[in-house]
Structures are given as structure tokens and as C-alpha cells.
MIVEXBA-221488 format. One record per residue: residue number from 1; x, y, z of N, C-alpha, C in turn. Coordinates in steps of 0.05 Angstrom, whole numbers. Each point is the difference from the previous one (the first is absolute). Layout:
% residues N
<guke><k>NUM</k><n_x>X</n_x><n_y>Y</n_y><n_z>Z</n_z><ca_x>X</ca_x><ca_y>Y</ca_y><ca_z>Z</ca_z><c_x>X</c_x><c_y>Y</c_y><c_z>Z</c_z></guke>
...
***
This chain:
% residues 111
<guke><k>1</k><n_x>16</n_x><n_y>-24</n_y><n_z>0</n_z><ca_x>-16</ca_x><ca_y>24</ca_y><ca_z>0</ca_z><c_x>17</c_x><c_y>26</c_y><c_z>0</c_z></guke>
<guke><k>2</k><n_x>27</n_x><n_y>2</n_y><n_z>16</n_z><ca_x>15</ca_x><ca_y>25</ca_y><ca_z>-9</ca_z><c_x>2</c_x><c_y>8</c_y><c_z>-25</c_z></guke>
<guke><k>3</k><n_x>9</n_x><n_y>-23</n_y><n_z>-17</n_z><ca_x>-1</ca_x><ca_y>19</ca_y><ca_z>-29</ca_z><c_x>-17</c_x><c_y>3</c_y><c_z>-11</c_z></guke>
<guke><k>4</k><n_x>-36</n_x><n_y>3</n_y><n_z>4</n_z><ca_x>-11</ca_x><ca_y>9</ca_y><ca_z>-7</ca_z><c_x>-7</c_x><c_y>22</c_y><c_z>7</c_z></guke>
<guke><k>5</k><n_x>5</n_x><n_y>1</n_y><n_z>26</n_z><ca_x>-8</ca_x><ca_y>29</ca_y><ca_z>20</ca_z><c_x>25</c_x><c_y>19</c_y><c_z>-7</c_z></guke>
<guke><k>6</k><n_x>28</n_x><n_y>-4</n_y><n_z>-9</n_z><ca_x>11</ca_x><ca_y>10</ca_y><ca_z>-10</ca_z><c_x>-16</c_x><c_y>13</c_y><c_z>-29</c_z></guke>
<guke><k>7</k><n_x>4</n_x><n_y>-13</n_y><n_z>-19</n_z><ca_x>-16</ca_x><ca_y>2</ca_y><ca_z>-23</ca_z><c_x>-23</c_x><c_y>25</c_y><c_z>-4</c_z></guke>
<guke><k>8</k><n_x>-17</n_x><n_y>-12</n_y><n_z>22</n_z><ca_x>-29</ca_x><ca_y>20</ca_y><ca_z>1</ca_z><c_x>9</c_x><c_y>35</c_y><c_z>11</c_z></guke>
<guke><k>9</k><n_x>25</n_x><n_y>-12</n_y><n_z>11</n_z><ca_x>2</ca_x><ca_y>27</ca_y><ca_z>17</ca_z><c_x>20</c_x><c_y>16</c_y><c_z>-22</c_z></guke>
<guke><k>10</k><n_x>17</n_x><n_y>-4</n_y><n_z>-21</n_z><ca_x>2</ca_x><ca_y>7</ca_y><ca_z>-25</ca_z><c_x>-4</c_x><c_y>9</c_y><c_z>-16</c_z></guke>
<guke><k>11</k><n_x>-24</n_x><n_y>-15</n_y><n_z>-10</n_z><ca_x>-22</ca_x><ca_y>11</ca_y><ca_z>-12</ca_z><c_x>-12</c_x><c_y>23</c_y><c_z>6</c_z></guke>
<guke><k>12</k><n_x>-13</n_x><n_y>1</n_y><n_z>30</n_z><ca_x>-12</ca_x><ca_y>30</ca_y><ca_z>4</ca_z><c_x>17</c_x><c_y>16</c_y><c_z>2</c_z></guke>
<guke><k>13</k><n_x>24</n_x><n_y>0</n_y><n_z>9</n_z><ca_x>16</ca_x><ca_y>25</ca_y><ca_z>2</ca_z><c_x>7</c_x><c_y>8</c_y><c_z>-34</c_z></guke>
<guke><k>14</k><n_x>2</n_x><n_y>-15</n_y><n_z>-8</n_z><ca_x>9</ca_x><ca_y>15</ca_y><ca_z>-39</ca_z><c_x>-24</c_x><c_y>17</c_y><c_z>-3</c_z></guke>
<guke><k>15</k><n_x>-30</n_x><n_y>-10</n_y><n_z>9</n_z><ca_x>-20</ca_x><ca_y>4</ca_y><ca_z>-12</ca_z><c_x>-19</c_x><c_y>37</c_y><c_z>17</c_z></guke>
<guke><k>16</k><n_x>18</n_x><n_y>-5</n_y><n_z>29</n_z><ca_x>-6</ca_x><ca_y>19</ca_y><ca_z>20</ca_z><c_x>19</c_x><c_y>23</c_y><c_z>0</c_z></guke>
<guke><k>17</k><n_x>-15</n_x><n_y>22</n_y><n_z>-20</n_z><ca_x>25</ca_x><ca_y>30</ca_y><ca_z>-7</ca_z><c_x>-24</c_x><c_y>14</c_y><c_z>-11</c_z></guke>
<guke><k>18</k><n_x>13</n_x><n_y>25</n_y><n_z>-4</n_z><ca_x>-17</ca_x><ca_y>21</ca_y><ca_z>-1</ca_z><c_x>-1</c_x><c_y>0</c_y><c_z>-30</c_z></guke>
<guke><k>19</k><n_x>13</n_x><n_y>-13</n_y><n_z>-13</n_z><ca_x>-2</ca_x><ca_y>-2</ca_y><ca_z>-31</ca_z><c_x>-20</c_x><c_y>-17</c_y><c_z>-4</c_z></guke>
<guke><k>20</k><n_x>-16</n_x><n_y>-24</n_y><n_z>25</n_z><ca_x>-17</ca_x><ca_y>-14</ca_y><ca_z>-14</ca_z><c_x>-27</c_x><c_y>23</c_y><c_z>-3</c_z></guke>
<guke><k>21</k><n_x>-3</n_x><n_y>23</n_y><n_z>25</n_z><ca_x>-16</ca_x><ca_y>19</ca_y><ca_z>-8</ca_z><c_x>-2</c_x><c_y>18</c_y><c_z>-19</c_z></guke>
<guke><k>22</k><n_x>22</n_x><n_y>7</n_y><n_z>8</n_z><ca_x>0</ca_x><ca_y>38</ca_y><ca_z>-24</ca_z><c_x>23</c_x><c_y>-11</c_y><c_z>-22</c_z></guke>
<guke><k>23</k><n_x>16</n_x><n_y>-8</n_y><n_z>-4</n_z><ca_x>16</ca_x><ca_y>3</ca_y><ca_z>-23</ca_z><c_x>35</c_x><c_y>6</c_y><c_z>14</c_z></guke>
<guke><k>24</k><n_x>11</n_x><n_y>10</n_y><n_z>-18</n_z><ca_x>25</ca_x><ca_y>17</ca_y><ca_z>9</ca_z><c_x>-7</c_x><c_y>30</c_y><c_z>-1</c_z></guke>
<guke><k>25</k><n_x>25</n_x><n_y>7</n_y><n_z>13</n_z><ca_x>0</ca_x><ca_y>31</ca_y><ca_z>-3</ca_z><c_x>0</c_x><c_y>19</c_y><c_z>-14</c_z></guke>
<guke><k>26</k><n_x>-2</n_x><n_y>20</n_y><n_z>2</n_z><ca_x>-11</ca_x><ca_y>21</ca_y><ca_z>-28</ca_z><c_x>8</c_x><c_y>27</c_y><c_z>7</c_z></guke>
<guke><k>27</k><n_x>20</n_x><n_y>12</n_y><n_z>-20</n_z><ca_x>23</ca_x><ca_y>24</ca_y><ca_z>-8</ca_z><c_x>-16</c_x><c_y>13</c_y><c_z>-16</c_z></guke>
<guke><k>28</k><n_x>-12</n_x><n_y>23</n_y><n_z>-4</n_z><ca_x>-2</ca_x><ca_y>17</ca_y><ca_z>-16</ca_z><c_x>-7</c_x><c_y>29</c_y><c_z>3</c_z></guke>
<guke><k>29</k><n_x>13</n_x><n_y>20</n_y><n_z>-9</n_z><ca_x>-9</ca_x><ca_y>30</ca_y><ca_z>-6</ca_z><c_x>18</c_x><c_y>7</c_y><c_z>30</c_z></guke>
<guke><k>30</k><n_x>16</n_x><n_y>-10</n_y><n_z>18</n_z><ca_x>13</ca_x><ca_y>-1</ca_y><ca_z>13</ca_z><c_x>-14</c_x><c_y>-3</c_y><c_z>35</c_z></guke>
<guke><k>31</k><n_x>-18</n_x><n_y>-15</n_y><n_z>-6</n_z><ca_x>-10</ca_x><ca_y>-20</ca_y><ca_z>17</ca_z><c_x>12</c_x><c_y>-32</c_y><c_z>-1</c_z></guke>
<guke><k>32</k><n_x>-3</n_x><n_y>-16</n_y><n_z>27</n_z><ca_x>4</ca_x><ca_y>-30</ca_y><ca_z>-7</ca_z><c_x>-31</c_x><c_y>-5</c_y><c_z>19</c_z></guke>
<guke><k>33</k><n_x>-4</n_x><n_y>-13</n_y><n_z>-10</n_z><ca_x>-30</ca_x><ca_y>-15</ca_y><ca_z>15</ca_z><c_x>5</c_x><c_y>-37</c_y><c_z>9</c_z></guke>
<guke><k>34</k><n_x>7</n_x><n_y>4</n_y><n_z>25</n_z><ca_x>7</ca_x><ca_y>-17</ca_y><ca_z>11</ca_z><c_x>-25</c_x><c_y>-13</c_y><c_z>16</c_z></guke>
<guke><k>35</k><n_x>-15</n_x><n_y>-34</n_y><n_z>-9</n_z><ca_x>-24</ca_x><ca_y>-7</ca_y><ca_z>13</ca_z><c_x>16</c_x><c_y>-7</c_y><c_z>25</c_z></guke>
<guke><k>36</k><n_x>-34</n_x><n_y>-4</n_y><n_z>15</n_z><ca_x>4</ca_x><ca_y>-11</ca_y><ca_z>30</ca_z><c_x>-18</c_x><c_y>-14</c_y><c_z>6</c_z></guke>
<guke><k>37</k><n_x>-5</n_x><n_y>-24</n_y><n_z>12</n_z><ca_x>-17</ca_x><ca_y>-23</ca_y><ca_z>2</ca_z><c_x>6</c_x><c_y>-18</c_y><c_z>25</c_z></guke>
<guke><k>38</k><n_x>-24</n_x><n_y>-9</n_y><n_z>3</n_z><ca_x>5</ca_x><ca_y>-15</ca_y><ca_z>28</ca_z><c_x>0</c_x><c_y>-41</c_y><c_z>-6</c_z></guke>
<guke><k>39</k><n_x>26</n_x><n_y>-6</n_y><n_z>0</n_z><ca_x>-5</ca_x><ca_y>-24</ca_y><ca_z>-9</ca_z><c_x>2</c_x><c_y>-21</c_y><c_z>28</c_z></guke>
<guke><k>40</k><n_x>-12</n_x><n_y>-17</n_y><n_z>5</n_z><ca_x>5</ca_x><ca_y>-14</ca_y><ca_z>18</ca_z><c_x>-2</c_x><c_y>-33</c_y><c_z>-7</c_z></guke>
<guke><k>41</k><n_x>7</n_x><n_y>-15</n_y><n_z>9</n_z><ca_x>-10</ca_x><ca_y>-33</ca_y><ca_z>-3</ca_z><c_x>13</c_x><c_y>-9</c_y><c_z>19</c_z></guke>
<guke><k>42</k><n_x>-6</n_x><n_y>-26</n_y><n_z>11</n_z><ca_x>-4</ca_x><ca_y>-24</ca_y><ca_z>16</ca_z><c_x>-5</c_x><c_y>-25</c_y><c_z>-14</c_z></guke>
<guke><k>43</k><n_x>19</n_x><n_y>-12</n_y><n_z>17</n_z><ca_x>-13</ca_x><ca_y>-30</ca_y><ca_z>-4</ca_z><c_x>7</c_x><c_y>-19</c_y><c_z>19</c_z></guke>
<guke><k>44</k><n_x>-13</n_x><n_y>-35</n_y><n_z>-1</n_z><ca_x>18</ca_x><ca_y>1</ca_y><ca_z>24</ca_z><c_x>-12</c_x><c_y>-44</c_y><c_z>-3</c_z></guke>
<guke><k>45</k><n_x>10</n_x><n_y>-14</n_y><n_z>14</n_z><ca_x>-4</ca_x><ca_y>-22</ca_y><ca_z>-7</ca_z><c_x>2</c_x><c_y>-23</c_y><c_z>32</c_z></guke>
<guke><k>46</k><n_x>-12</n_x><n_y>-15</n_y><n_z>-14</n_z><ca_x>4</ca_x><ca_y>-25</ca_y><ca_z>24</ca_z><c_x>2</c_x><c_y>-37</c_y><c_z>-9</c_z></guke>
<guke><k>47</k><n_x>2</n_x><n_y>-6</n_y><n_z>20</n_z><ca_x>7</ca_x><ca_y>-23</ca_y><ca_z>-8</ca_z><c_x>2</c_x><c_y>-33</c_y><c_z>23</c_z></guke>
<guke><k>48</k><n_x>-17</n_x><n_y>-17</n_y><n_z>-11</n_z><ca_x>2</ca_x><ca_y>-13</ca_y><ca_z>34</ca_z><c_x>-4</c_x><c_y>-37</c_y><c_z>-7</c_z></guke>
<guke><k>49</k><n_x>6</n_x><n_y>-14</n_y><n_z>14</n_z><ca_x>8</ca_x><ca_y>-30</ca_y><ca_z>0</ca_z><c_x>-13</c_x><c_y>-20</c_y><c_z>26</c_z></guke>
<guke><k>50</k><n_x>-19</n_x><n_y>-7</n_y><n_z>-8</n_z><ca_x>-16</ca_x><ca_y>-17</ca_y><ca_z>26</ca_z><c_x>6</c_x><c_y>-24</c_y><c_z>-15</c_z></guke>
<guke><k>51</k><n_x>26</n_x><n_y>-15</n_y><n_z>8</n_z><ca_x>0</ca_x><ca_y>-35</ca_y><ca_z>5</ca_z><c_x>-25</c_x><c_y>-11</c_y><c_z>7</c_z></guke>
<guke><k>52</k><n_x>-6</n_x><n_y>-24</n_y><n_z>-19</n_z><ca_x>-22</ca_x><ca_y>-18</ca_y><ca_z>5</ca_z><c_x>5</c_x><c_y>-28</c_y><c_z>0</c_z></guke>
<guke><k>53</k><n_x>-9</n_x><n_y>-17</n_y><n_z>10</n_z><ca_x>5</ca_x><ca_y>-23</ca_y><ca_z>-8</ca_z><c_x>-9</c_x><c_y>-19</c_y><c_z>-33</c_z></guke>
<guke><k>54</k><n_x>-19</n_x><n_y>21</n_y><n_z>-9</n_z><ca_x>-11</ca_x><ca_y>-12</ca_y><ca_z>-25</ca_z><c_x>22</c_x><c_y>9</c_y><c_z>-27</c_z></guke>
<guke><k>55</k><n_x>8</n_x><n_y>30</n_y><n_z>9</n_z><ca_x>13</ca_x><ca_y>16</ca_y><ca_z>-19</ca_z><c_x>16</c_x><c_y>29</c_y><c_z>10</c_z></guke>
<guke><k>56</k><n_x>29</n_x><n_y>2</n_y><n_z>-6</n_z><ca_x>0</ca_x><ca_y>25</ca_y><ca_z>6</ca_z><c_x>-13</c_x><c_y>20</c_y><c_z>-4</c_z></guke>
<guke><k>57</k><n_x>-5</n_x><n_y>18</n_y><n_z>26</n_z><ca_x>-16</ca_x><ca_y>23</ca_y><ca_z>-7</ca_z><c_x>18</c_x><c_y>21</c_y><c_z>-11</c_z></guke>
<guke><k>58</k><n_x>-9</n_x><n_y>25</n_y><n_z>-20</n_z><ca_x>18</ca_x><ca_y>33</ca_y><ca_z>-2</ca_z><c_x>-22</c_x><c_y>17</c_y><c_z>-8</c_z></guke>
<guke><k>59</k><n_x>14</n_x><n_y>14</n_y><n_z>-9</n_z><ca_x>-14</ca_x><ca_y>29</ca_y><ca_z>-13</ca_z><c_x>18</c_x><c_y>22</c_y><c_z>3</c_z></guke>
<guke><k>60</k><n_x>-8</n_x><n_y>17</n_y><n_z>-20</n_z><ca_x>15</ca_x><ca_y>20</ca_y><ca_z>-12</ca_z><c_x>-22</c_x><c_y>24</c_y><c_z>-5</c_z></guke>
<guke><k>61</k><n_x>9</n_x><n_y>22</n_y><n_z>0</n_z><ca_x>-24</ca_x><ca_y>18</ca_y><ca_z>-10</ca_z><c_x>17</c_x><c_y>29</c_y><c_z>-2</c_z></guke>
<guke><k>62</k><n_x>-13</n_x><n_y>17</n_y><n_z>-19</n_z><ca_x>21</ca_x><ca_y>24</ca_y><ca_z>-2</ca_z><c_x>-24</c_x><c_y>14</c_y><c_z>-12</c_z></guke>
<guke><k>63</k><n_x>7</n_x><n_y>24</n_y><n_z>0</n_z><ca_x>-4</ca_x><ca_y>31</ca_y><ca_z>-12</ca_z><c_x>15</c_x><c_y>24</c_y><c_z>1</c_z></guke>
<guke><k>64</k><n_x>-16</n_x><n_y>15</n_y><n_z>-14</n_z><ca_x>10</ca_x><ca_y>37</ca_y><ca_z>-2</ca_z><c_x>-18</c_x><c_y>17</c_y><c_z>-15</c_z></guke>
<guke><k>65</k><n_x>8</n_x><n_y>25</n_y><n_z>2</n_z><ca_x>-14</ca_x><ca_y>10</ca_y><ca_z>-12</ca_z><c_x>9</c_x><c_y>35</c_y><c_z>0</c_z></guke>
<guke><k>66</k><n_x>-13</n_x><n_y>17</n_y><n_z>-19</n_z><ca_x>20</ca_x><ca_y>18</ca_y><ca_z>-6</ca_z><c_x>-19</c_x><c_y>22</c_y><c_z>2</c_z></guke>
<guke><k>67</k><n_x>5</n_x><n_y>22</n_y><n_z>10</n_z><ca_x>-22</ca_x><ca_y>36</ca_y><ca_z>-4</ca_z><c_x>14</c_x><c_y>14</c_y><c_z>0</c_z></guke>
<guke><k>68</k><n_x>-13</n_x><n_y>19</n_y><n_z>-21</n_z><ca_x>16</ca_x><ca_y>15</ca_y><ca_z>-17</ca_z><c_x>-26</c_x><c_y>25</c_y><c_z>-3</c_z></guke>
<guke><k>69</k><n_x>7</n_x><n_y>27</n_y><n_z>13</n_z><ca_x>-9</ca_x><ca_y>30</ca_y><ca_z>-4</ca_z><c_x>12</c_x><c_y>17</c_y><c_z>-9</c_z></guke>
<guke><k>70</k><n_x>-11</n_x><n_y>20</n_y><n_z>-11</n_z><ca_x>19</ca_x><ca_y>26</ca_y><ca_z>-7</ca_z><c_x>0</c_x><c_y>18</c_y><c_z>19</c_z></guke>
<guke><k>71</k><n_x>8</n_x><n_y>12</n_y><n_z>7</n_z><ca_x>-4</ca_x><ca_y>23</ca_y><ca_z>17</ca_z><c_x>6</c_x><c_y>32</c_y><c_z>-7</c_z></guke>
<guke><k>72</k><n_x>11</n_x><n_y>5</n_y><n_z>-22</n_z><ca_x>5</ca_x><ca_y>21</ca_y><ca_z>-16</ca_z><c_x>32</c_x><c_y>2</c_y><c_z>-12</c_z></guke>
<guke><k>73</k><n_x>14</n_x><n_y>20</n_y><n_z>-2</n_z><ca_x>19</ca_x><ca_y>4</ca_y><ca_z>-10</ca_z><c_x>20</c_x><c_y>23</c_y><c_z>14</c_z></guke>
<guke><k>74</k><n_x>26</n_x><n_y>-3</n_y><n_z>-9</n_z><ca_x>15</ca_x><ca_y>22</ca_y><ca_z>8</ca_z><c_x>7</c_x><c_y>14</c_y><c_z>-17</c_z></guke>
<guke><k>75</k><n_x>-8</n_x><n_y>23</n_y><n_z>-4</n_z><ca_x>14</ca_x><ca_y>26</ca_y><ca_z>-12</ca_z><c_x>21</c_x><c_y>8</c_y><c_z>-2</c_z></guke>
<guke><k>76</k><n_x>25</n_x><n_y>-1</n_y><n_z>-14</n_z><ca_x>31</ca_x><ca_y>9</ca_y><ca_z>11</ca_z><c_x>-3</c_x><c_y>25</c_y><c_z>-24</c_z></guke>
<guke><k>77</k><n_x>15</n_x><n_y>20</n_y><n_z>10</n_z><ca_x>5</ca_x><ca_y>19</ca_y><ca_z>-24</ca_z><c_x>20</c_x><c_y>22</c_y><c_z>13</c_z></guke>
<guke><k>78</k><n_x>12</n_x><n_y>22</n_y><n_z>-11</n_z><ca_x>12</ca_x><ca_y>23</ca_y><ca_z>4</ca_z><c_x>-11</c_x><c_y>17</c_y><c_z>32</c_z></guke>
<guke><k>79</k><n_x>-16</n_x><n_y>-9</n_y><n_z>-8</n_z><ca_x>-23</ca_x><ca_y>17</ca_y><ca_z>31</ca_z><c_x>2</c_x><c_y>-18</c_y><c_z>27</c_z></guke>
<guke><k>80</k><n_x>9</n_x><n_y>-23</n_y><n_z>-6</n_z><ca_x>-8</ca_x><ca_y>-15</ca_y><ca_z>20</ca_z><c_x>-24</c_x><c_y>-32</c_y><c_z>-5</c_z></guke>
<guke><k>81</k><n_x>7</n_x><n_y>-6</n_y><n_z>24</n_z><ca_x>-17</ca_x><ca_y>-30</ca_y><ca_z>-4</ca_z><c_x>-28</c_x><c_y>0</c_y><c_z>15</c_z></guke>
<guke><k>82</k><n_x>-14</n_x><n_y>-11</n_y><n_z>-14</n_z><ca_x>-41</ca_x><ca_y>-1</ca_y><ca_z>15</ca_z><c_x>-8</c_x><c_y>-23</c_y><c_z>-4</c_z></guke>
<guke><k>83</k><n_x>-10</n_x><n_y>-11</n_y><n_z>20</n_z><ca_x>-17</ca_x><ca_y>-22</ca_y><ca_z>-3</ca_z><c_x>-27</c_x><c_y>-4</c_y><c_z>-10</c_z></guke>
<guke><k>84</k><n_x>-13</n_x><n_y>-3</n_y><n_z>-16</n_z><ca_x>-32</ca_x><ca_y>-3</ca_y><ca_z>-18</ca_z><c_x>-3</c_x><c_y>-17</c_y><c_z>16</c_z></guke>
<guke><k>85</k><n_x>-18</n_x><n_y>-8</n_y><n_z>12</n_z><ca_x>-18</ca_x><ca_y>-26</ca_y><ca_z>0</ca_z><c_x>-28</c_x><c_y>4</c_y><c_z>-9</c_z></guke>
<guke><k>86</k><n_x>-8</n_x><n_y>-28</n_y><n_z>4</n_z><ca_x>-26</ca_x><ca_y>0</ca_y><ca_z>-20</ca_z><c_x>-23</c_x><c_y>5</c_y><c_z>12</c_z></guke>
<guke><k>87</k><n_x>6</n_x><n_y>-6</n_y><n_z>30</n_z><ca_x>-25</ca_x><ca_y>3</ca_y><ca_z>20</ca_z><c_x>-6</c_x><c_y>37</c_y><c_z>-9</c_z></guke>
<guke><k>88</k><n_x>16</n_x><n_y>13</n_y><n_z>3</n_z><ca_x>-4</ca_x><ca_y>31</ca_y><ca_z>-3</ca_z><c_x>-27</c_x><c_y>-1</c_y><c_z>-29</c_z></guke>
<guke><k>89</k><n_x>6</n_x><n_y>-10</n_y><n_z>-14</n_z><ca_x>-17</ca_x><ca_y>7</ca_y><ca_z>-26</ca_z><c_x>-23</c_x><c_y>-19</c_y><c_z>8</c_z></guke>
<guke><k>90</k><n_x>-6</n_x><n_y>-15</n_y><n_z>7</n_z><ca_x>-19</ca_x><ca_y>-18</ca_y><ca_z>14</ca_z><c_x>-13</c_x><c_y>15</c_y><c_z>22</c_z></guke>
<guke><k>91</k><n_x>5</n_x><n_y>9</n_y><n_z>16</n_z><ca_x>-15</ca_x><ca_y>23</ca_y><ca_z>24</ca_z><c_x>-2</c_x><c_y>10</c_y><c_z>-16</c_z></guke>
<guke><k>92</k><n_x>8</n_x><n_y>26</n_y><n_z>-21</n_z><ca_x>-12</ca_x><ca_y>18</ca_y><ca_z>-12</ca_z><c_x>-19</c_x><c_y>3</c_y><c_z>-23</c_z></guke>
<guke><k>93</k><n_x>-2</n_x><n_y>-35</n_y><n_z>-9</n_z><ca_x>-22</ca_x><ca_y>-14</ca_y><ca_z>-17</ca_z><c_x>-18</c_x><c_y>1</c_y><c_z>17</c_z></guke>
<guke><k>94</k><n_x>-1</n_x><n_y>-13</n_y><n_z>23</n_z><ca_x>-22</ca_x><ca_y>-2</ca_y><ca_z>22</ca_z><c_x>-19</c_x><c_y>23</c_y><c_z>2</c_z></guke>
<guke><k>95</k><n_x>19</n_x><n_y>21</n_y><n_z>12</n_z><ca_x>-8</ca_x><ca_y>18</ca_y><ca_z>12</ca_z><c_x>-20</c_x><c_y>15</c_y><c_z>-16</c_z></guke>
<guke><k>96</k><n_x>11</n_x><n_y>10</n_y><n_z>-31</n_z><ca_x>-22</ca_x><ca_y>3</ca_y><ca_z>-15</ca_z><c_x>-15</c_x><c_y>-3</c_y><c_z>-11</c_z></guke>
<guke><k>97</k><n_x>-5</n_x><n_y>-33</n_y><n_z>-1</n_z><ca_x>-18</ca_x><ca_y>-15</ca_y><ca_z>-3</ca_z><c_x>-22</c_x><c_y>0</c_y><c_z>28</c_z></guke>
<guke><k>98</k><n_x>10</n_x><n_y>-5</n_y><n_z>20</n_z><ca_x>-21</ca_x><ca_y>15</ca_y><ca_z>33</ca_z><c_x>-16</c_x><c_y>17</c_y><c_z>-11</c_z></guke>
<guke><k>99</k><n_x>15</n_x><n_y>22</n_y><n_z>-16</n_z><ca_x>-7</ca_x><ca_y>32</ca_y><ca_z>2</ca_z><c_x>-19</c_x><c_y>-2</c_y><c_z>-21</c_z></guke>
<guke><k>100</k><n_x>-6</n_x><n_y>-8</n_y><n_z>-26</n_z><ca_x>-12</ca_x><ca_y>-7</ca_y><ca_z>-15</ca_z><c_x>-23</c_x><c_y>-4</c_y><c_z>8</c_z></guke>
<guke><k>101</k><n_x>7</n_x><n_y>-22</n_y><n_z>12</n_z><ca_x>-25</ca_x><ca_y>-21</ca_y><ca_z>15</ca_z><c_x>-23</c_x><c_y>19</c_y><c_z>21</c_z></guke>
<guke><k>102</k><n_x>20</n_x><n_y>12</n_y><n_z>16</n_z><ca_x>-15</ca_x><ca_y>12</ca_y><ca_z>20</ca_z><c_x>-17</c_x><c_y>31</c_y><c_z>-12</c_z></guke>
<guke><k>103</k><n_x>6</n_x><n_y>6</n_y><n_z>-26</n_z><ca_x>1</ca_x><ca_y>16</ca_y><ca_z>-9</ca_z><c_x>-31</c_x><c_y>-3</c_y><c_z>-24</c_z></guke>
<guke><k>104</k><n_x>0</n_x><n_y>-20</n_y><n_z>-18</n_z><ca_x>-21</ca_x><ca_y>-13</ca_y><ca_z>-2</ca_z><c_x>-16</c_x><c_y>-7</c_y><c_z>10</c_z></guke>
<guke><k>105</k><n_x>1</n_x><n_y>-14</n_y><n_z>30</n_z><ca_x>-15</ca_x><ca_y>-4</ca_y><ca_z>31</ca_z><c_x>-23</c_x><c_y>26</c_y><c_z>-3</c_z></guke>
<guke><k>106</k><n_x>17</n_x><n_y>28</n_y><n_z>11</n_z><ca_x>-8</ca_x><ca_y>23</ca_y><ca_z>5</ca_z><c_x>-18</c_x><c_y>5</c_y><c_z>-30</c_z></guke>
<guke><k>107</k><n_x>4</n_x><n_y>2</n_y><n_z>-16</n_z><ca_x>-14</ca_x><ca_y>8</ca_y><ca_z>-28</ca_z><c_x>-24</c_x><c_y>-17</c_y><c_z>5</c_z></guke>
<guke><k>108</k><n_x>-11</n_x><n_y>-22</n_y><n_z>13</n_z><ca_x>-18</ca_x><ca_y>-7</ca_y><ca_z>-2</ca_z><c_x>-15</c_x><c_y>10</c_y><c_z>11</c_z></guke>
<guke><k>109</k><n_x>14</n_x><n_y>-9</n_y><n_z>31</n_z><ca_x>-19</ca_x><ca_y>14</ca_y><ca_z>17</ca_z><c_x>-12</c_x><c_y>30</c_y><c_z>-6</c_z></guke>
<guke><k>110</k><n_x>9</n_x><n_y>12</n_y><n_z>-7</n_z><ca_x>-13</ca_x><ca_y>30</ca_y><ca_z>-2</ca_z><c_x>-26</c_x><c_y>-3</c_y><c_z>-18</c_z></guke>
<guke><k>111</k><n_x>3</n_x><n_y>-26</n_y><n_z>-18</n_z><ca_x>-39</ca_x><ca_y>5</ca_y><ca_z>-19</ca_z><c_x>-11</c_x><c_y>-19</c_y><c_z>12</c_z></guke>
***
């Protein structure tokens, strides 16, 4: 079972980078746009042997598994470095979508 748990644990790490989200990095107009992502995985295995008198007993059993988010980007340029993330444009989707909402709400009520 080690060299499979070896193996598996291989596998996710090639597969666990910020390239499996966003891509590579990006130079232009004298910006670089550097992503940022939250990758995580686990895995994890077991394995067990109950002697019998009919037949040896075993077992084996394994997994993993891999998550993978974006979280925004870094800004590098002449000015200095900023962090984007994506939640920012997400609250500010929300918020005016609320405002919409509550805004239409009110338009009714008044006829």
C-alpha cells in the first residue's frame, strides 16, 4: 500500500497549483497580473488483517481529493502592488442587486 499512497499523493500535488485555476502570469502595458487561489487536498488511507482459520483476513482502502478557488489577483506595477480579490466584485454585485430589489419592493408599494 505505500506505493500507492505514494503515487496518489503525486498525483495531487502536480495537479494542486494555481495554474490548475487561473493559468500563468500576465505582463502587459507595464503591469504583471499575478493569480491567487486557494488550493488545498488531502488524502489519507488504511489498511487491516484479521487472521482466520478458514482464510486469511486484509484489506486495503485509499483516497484523496483535491479543491481548488480563485481568490483574485495581484497587481504589480510602477506604483506599487494591490491585491483584487473577487469577493470585492461579488459584495458589490450583491449590494446592487439588494438595492434594485428593495427599490422595485418600494415602486410597488406606492400603487
Amino acid at each position: 500500500m505505500p506505493e500507492n499512497l505514494q503515487s496518489m499523493f503525486e498525483r495531487l500535488s502536480k495537479s494542486a497549483g494555481v495554474h490548475s485555476v487561473y493559468g500563468d502570469a500576465i505582463s502587459a502595458h507595464g503591469k504583471t497580473i499575478i493569480p491567487v487561489a486557494r488550493i488545498s487536498y488531502g488524502f489519507g488511507a488504511g489498511s487491516g488483517r484479521k487472521p482466520r482459520e478458514s482464510a486469511p483476513g486484509e484489506g486495503e482502502g485509499g483516497g484523496g481529493g483535491l479543491y481548488a478557488a480563485p481568490l483574485g489577483v495581484l497587481e504589480v506595477s510602477d506604483a506599487g502592488t494591490r491585491f483584487i480579490g473577487l469577493n470585492e466584485n461579488r459584495k458589490l454585485a450583491g449590494a446592487a442587486l439588494a438595492g434594485f430589489c428593495l427599490g422595485a419592493f418600494l415602486a410597488r408599494c406606492r400603487h
